[in-house]
SEFIZA-3560 file (N, C-alpha, C; in Angstrom, 3 decimals):
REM SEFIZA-3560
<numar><xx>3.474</xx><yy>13.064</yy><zz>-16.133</zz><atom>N</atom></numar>
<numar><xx>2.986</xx><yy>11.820</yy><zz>-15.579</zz><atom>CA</atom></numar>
<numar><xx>1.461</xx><yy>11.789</yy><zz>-15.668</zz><atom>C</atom></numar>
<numar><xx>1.170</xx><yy>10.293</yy><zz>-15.882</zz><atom>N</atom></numar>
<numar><xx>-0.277</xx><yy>10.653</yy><zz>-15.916</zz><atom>CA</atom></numar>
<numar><xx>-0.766</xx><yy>9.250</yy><zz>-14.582</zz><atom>C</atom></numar>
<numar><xx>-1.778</xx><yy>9.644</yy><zz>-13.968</zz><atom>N</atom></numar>
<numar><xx>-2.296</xx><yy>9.010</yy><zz>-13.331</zz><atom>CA</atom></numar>
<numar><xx>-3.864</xx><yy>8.070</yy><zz>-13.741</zz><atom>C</atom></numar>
<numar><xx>-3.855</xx><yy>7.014</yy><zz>-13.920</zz><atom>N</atom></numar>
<numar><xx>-5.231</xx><yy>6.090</yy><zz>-13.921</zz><atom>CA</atom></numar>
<numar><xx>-5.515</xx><yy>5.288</yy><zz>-12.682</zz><atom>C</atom></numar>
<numar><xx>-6.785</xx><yy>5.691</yy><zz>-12.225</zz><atom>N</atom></numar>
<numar><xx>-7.770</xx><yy>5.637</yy><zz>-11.414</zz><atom>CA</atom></numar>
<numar><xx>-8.955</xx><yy>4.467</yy><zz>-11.826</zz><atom>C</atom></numar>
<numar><xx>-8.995</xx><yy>3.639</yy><zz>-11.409</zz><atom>N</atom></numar>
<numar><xx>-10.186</xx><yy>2.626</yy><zz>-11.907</zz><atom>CA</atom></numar>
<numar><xx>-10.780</xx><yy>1.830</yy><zz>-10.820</zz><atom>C</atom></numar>
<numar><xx>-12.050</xx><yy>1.664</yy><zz>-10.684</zz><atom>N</atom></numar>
<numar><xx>-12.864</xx><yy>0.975</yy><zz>-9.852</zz><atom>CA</atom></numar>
<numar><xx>-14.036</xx><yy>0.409</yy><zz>-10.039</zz><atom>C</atom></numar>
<numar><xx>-14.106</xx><yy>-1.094</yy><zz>-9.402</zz><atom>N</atom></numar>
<numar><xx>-14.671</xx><yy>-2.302</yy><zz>-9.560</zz><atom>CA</atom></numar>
<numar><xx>-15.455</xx><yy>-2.493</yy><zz>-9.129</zz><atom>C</atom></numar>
<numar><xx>-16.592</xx><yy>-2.503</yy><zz>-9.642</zz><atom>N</atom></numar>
<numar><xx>-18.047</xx><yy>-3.968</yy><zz>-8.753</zz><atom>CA</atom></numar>
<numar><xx>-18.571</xx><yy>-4.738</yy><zz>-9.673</zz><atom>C</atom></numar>
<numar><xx>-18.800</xx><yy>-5.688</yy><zz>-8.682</zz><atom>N</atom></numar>
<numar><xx>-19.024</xx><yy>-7.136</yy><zz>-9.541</zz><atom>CA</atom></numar>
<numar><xx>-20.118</xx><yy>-7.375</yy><zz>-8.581</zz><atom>C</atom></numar>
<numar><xx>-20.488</xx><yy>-8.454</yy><zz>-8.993</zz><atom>N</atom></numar>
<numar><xx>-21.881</xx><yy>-9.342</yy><zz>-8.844</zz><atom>CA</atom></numar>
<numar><xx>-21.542</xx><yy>-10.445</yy><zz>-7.573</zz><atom>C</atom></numar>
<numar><xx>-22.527</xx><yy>-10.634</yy><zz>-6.659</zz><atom>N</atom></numar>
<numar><xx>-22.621</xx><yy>-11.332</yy><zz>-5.505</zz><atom>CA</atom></numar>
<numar><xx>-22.076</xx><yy>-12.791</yy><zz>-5.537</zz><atom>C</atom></numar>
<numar><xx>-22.082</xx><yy>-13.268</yy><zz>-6.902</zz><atom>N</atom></numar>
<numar><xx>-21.001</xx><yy>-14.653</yy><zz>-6.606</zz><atom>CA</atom></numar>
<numar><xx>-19.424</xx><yy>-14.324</yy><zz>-7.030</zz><atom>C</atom></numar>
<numar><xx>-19.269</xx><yy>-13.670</yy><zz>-7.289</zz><atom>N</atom></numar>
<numar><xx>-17.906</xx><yy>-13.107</yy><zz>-7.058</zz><atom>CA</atom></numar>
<numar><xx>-16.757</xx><yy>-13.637</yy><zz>-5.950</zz><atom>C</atom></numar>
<numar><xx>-15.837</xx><yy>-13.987</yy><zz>-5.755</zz><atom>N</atom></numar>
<numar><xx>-15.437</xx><yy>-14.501</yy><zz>-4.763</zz><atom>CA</atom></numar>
<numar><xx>-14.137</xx><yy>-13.366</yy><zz>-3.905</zz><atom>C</atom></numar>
<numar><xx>-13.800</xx><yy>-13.482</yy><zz>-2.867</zz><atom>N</atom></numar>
<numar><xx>-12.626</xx><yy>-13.093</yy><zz>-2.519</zz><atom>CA</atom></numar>
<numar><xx>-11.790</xx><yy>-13.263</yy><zz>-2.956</zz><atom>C</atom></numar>
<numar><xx>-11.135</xx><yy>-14.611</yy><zz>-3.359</zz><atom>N</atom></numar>
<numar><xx>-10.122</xx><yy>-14.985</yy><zz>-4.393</zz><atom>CA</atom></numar>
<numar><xx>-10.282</xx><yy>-14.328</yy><zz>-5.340</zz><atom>C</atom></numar>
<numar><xx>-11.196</xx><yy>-14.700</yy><zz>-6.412</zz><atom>N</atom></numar>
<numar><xx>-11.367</xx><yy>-14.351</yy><zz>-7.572</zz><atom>CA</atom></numar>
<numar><xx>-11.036</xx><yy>-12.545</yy><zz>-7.853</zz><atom>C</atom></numar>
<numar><xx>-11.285</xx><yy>-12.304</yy><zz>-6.469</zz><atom>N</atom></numar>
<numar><xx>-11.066</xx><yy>-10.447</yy><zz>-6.682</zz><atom>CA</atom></numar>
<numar><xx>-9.785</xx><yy>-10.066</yy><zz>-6.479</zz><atom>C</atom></numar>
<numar><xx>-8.981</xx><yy>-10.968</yy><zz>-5.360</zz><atom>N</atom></numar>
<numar><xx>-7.328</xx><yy>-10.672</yy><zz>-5.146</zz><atom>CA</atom></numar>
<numar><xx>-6.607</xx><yy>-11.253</yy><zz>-6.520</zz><atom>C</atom></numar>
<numar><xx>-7.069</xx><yy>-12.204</yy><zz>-6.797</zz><atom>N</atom></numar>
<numar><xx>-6.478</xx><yy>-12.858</yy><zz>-8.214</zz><atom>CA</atom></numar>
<numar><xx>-6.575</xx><yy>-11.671</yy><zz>-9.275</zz><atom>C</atom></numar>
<numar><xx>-7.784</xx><yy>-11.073</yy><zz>-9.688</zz><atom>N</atom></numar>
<numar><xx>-7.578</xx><yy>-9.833</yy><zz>-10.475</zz><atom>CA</atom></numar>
<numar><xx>-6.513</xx><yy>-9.090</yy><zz>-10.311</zz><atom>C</atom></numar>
<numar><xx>-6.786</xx><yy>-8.782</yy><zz>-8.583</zz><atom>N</atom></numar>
<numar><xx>-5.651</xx><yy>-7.147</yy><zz>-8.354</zz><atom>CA</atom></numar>
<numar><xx>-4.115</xx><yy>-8.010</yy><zz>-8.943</zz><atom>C</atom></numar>
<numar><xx>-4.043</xx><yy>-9.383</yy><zz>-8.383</zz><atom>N</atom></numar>
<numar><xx>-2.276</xx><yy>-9.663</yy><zz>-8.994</zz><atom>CA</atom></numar>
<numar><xx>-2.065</xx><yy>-9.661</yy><zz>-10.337</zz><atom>C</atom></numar>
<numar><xx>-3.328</xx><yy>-10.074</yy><zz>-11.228</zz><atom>N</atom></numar>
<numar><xx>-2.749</xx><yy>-10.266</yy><zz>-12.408</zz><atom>CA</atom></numar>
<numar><xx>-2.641</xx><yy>-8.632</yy><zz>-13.442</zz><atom>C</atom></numar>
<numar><xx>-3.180</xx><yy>-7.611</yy><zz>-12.787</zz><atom>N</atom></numar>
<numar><xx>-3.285</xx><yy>-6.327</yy><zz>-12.778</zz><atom>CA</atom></numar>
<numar><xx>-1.801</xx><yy>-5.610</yy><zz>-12.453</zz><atom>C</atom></numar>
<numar><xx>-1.547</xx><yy>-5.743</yy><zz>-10.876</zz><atom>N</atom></numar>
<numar><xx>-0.170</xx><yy>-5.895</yy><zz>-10.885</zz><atom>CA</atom></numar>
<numar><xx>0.976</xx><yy>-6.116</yy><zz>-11.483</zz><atom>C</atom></numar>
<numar><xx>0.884</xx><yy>-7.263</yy><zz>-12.163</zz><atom>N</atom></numar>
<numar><xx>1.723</xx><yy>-7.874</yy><zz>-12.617</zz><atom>CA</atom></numar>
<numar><xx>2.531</xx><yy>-6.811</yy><zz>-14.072</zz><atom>C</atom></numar>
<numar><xx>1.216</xx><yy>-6.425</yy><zz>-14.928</zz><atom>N</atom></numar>
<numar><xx>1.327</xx><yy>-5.761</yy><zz>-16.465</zz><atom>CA</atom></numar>
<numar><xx>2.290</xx><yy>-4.346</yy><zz>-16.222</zz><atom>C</atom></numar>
<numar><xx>2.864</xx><yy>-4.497</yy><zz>-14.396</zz><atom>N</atom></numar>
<numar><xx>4.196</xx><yy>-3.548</yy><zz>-14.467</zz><atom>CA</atom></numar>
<numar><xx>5.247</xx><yy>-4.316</yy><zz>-14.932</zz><atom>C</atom></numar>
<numar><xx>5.159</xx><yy>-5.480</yy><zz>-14.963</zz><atom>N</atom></numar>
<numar><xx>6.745</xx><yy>-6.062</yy><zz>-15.689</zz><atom>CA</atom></numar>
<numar><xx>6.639</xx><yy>-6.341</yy><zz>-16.769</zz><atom>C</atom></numar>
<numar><xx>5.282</xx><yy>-6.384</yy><zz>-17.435</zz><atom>N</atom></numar>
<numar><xx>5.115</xx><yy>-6.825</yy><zz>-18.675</zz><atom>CA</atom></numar>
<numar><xx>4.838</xx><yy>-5.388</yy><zz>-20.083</zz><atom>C</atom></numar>
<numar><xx>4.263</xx><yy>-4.652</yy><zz>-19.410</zz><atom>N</atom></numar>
<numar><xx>4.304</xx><yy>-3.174</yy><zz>-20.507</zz><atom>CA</atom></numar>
<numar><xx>5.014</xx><yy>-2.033</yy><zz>-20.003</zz><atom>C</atom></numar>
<numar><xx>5.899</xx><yy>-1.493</yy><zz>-21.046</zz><atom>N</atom></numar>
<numar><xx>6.517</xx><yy>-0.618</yy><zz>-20.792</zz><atom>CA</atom></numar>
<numar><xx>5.703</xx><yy>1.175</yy><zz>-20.323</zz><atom>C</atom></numar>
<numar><xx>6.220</xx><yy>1.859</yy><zz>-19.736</zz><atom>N</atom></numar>
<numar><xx>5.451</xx><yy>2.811</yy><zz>-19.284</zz><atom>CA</atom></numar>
<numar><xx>5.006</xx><yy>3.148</yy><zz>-18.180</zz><atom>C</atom></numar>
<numar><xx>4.941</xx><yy>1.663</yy><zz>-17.437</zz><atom>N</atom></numar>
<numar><xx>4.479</xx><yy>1.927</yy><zz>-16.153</zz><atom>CA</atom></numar>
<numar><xx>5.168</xx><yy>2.417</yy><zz>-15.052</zz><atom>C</atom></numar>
<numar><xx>4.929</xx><yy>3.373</yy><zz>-14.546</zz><atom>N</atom></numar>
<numar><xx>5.652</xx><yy>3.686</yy><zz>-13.244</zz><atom>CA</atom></numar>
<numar><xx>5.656</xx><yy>2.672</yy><zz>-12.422</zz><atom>C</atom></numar>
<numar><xx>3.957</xx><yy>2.852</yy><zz>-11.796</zz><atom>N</atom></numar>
<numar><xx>3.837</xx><yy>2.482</yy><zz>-10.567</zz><atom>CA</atom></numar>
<numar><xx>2.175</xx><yy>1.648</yy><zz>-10.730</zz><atom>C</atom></numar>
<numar><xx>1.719</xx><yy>0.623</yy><zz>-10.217</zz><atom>N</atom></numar>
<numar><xx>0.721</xx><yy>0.092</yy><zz>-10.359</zz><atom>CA</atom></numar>
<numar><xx>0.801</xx><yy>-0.638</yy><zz>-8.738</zz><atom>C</atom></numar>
<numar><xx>-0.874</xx><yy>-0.193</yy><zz>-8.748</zz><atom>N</atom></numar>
<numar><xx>-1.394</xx><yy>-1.028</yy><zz>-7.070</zz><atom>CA</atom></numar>
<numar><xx>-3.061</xx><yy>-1.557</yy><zz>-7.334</zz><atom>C</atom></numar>
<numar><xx>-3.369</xx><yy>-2.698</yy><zz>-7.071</zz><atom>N</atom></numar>
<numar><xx>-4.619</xx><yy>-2.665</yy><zz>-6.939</zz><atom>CA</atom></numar>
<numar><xx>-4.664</xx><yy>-3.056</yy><zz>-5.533</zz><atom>C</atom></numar>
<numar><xx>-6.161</xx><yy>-3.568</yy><zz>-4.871</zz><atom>N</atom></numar>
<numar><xx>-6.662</xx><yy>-4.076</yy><zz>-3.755</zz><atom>CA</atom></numar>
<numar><xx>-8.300</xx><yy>-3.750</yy><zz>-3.577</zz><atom>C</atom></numar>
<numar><xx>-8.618</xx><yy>-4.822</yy><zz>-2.070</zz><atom>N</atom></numar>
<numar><xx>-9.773</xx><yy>-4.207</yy><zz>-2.024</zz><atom>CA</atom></numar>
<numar><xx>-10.951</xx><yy>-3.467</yy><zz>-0.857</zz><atom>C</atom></numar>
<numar><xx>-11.472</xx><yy>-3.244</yy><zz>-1.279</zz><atom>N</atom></numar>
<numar><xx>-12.033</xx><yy>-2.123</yy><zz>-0.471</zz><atom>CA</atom></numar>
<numar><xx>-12.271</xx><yy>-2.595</yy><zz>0.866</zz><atom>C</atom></numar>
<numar><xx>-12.232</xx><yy>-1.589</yy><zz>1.936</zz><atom>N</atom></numar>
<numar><xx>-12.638</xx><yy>-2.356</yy><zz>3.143</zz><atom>CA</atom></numar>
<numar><xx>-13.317</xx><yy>-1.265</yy><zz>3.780</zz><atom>C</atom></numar>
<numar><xx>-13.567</xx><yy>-0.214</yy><zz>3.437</zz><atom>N</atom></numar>
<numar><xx>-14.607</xx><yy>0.644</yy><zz>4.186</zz><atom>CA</atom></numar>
<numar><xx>-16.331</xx><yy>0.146</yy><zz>3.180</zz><atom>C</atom></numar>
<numar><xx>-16.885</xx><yy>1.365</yy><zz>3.927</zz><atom>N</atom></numar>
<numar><xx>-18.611</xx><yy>0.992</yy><zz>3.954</zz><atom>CA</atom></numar>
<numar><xx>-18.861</xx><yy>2.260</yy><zz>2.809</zz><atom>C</atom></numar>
<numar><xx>-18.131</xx><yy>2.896</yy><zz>2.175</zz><atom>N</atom></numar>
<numar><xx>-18.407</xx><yy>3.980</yy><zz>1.564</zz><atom>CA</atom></numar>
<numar><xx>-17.832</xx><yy>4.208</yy><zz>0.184</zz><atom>C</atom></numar>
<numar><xx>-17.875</xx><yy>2.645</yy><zz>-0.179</zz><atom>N</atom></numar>
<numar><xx>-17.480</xx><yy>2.619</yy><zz>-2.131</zz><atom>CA</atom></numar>
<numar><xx>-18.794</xx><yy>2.198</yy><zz>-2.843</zz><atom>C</atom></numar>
<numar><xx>-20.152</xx><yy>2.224</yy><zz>-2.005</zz><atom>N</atom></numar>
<numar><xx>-21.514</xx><yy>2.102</yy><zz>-2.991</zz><atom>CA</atom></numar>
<numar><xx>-21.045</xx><yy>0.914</yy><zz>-4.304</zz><atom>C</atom></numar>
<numar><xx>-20.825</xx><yy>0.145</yy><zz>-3.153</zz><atom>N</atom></numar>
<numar><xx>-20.508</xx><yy>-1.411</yy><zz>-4.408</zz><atom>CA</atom></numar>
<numar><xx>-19.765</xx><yy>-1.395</yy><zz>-5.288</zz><atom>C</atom></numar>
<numar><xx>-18.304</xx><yy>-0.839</yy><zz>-5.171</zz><atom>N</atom></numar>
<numar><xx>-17.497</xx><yy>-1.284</yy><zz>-6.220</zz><atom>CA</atom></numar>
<numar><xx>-16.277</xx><yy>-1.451</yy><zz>-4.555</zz><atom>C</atom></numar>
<numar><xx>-15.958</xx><yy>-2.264</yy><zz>-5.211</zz><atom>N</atom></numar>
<numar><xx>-15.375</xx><yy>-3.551</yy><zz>-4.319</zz><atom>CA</atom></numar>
<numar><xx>-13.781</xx><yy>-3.298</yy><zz>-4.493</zz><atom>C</atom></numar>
<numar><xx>-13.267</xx><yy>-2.992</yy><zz>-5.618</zz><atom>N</atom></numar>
<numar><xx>-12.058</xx><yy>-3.258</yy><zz>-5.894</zz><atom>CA</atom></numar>
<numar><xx>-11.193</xx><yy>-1.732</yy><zz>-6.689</zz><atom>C</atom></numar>
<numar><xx>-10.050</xx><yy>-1.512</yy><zz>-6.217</zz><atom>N</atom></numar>
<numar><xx>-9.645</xx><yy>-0.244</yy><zz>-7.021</zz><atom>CA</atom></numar>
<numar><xx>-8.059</xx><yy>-0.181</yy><zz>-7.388</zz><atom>C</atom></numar>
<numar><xx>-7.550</xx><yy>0.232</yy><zz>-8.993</zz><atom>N</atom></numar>
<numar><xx>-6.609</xx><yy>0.100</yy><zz>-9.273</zz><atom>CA</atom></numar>
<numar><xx>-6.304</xx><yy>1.479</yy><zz>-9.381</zz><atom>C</atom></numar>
<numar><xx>-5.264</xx><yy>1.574</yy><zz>-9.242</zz><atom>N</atom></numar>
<numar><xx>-4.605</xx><yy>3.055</yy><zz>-9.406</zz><atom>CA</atom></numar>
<numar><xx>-2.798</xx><yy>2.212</yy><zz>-10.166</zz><atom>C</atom></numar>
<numar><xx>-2.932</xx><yy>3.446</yy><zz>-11.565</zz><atom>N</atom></numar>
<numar><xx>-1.453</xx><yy>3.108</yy><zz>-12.598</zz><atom>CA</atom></numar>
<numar><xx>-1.277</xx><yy>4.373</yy><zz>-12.700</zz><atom>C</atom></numar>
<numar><xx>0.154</xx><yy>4.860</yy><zz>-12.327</zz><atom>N</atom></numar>
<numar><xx>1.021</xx><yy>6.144</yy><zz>-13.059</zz><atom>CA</atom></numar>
<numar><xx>1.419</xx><yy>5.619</yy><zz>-14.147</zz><atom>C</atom></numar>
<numar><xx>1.662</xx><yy>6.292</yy><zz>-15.190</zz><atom>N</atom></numar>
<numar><xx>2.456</xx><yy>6.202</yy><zz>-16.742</zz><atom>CA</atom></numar>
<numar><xx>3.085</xx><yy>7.631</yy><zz>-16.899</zz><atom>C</atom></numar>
<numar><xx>4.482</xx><yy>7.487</yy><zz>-17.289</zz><atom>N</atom></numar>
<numar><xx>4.990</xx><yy>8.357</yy><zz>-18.467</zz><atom>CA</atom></numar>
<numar><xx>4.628</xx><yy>9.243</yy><zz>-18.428</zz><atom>C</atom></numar>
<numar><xx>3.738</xx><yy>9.065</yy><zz>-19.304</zz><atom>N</atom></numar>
<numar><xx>2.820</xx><yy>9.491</yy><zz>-20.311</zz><atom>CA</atom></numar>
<numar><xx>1.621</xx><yy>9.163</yy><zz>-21.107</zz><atom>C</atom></numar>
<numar><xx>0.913</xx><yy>10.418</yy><zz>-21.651</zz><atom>N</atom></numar>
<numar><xx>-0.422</xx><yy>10.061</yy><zz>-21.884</zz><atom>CA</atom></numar>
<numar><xx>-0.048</xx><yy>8.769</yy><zz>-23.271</zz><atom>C</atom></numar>
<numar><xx>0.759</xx><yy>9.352</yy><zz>-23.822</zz><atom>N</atom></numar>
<numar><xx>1.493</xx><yy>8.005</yy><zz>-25.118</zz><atom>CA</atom></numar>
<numar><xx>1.107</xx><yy>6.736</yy><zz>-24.166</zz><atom>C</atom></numar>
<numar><xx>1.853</xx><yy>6.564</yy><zz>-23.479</zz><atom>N</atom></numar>
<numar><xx>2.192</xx><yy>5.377</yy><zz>-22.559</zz><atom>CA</atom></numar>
<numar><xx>0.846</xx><yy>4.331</yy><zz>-21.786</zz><atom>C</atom></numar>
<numar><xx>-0.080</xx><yy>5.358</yy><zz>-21.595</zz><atom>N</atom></numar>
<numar><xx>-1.434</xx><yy>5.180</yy><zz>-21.209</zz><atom>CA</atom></numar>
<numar><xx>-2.041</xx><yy>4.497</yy><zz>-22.401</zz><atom>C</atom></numar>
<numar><xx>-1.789</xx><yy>5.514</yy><zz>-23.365</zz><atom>N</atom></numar>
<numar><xx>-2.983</xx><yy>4.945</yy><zz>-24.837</zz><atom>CA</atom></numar>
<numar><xx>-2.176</xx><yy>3.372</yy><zz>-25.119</zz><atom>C</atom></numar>
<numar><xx>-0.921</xx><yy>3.318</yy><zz>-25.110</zz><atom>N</atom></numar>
<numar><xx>-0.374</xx><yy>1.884</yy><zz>-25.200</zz><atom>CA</atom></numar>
<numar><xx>-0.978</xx><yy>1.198</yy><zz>-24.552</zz><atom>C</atom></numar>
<numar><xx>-0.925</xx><yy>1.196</yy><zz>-23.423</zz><atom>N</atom></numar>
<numar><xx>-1.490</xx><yy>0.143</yy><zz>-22.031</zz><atom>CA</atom></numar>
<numar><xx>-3.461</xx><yy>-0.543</yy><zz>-22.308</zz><atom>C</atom></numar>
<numar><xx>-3.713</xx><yy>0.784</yy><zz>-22.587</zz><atom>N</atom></numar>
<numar><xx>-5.495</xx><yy>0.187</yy><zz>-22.899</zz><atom>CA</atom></numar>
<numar><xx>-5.324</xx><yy>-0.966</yy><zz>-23.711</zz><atom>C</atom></numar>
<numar><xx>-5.062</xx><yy>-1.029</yy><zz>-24.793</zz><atom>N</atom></numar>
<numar><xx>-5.297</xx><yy>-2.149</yy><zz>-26.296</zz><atom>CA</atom></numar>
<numar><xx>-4.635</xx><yy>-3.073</yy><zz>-26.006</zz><atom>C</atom></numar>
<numar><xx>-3.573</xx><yy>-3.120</yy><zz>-25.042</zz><atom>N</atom></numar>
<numar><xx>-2.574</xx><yy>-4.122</yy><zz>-25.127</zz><atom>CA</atom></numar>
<numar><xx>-3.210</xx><yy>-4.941</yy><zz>-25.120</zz><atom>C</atom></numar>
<numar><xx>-2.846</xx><yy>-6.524</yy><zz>-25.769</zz><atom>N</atom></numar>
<numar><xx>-3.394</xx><yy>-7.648</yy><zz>-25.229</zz><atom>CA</atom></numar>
<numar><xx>-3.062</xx><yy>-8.253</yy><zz>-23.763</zz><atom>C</atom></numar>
<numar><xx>-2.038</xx><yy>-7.726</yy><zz>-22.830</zz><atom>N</atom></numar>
<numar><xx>-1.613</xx><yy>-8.308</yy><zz>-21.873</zz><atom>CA</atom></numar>
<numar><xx>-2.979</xx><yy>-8.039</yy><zz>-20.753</zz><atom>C</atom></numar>
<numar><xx>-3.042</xx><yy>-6.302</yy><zz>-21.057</zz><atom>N</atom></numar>
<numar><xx>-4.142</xx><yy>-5.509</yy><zz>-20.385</zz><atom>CA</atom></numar>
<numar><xx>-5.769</xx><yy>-6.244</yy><zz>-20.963</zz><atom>C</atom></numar>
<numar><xx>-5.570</xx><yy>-6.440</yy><zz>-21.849</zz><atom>N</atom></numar>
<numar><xx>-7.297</xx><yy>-6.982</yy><zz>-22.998</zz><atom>CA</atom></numar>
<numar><xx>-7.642</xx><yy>-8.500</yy><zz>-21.637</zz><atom>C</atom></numar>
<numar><xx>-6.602</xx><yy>-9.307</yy><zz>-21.749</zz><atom>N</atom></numar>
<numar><xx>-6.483</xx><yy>-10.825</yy><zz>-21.016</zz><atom>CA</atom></numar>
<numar><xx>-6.835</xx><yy>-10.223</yy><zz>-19.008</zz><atom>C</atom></numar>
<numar><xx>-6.499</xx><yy>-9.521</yy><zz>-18.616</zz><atom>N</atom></numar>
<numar><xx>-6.874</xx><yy>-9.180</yy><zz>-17.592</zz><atom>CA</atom></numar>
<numar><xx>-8.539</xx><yy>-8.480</yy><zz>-17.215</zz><atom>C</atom></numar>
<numar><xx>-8.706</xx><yy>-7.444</yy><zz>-18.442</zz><atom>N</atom></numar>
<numar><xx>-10.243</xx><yy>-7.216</yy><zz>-18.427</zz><atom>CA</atom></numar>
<numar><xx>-10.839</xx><yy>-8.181</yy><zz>-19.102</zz><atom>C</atom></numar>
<numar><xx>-10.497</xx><yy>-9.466</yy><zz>-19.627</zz><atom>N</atom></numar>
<numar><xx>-11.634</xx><yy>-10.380</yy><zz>-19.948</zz><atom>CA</atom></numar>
<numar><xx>-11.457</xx><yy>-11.147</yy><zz>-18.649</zz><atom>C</atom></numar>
<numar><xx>-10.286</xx><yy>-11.504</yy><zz>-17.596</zz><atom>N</atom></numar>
<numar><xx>-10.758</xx><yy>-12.350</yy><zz>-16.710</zz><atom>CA</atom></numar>
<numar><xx>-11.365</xx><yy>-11.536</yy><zz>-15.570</zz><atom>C</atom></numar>
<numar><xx>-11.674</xx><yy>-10.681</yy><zz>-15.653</zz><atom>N</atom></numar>
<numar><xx>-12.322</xx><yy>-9.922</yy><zz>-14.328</zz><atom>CA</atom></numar>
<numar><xx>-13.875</xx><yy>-9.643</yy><zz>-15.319</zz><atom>C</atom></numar>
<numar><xx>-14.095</xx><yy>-9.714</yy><zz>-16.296</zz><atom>N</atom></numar>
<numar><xx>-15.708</xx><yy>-10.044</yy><zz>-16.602</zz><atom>CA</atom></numar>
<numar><xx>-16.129</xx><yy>-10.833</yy><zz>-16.141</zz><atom>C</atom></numar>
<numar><xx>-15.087</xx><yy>-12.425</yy><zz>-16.744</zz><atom>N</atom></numar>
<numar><xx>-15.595</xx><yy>-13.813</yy><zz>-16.752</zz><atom>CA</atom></numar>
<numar><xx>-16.447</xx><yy>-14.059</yy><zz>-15.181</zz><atom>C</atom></numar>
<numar><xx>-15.433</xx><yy>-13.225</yy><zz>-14.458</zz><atom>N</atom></numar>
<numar><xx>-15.578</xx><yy>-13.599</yy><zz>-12.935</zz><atom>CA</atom></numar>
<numar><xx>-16.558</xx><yy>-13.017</yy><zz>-12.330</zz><atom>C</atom></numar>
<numar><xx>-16.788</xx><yy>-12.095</yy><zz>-12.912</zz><atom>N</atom></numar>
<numar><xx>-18.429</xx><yy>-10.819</yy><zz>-12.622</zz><atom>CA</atom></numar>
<numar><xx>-18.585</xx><yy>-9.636</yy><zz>-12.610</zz><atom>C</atom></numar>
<numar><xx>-17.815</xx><yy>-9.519</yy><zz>-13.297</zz><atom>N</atom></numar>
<numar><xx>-17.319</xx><yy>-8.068</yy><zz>-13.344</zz><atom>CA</atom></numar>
<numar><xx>-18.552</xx><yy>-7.282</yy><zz>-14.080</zz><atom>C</atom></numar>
<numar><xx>-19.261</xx><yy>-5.772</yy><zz>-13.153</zz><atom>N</atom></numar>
<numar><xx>-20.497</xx><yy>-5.888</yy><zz>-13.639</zz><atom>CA</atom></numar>
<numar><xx>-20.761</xx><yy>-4.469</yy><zz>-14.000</zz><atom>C</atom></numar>
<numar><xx>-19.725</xx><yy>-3.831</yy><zz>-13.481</zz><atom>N</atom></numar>
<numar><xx>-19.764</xx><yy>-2.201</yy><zz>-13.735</zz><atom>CA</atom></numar>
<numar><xx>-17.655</xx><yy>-1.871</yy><zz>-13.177</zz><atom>C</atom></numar>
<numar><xx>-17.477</xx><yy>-0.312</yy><zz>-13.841</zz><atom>N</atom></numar>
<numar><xx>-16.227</xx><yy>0.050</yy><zz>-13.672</zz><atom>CA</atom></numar>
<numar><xx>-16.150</xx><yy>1.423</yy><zz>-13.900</zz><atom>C</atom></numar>
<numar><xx>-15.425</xx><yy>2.739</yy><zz>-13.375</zz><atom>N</atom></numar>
<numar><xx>-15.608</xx><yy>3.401</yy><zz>-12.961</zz><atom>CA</atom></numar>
<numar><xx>-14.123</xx><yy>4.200</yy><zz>-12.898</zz><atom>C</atom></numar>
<numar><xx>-13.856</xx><yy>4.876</yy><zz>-14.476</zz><atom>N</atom></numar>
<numar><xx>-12.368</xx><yy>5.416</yy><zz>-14.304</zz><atom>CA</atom></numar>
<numar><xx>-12.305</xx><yy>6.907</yy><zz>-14.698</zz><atom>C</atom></numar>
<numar><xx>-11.047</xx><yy>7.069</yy><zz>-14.397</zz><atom>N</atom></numar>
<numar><xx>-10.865</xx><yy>8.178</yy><zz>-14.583</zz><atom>CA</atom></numar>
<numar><xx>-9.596</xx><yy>8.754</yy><zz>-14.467</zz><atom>C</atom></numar>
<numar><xx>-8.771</xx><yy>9.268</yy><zz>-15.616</zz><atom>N</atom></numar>
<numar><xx>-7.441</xx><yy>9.620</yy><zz>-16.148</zz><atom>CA</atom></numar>
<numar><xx>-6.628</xx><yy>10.790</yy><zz>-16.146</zz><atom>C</atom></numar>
<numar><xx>-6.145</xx><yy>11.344</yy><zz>-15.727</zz><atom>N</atom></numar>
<numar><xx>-5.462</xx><yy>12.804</yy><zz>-15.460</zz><atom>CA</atom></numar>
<numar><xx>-4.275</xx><yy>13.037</yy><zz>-15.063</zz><atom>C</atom></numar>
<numar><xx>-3.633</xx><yy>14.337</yy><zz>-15.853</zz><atom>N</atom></numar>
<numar><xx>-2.236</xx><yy>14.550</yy><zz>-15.705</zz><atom>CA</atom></numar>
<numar><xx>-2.125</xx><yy>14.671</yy><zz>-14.409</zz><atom>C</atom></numar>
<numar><xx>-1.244</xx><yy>14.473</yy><zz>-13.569</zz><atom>N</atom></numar>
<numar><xx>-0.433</xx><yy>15.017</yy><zz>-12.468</zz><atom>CA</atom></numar>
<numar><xx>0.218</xx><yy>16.292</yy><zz>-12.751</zz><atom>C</atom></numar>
<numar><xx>-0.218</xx><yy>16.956</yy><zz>-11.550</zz><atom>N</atom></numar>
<numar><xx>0.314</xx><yy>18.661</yy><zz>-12.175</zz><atom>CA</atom></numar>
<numar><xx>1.596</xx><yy>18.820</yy><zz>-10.887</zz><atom>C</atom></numar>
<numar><xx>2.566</xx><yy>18.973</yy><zz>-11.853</zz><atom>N</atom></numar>
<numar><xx>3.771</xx><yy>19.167</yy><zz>-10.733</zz><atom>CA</atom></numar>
<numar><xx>4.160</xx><yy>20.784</yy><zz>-11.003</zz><atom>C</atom></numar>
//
């Protein structure tokens, strides 16, 4: 299994909506690409994420399953609407689960 870790800050007109609207349409690319275990986004509510606002966490498979998911266009259409919206920095990081 592999675990992806990713986290968000965007720019001061950014909206609340506009940031829950990301996490669903993020969400969603569990019914739409194969591989996915498990997918959650949301957003931050403590004082100690130094401006990134928003954080997704995806299990896959596999690392196969992962490299699918980046290029997809389903995944491409979700990181262009979280630019459009202000997306201004991001912050990941990918690793097996050791069972």
């Amino acid at each position: 299994m592999v675990e992806h870790i990713v986290l968000f800050k965007f720019n001061n007109e950014t909206t609340e909506a506009q940031k829950k609207e990301g996490a669903r349409r993020l969400c969603e690319l569990k019914d739409k690409l194969p591989g996915i275990v498990d997918i959650r986004a949301g957003q931050n509510y403590s004082t100690r994420g130094k401006g990134y606002s928003m954080a997704l966490t995806t299990r896959f498979r596999s690392k196969k399953d992962h490299e699918f998911y980046k290029p997809s266009p389903e995944h491409q259409a979700c990181v262009s609407y979280l630019k459009e919206v202000g997306l201004v920095d991001s912050l990941a990081i990918d690793f097996e689960i050791a069972e």
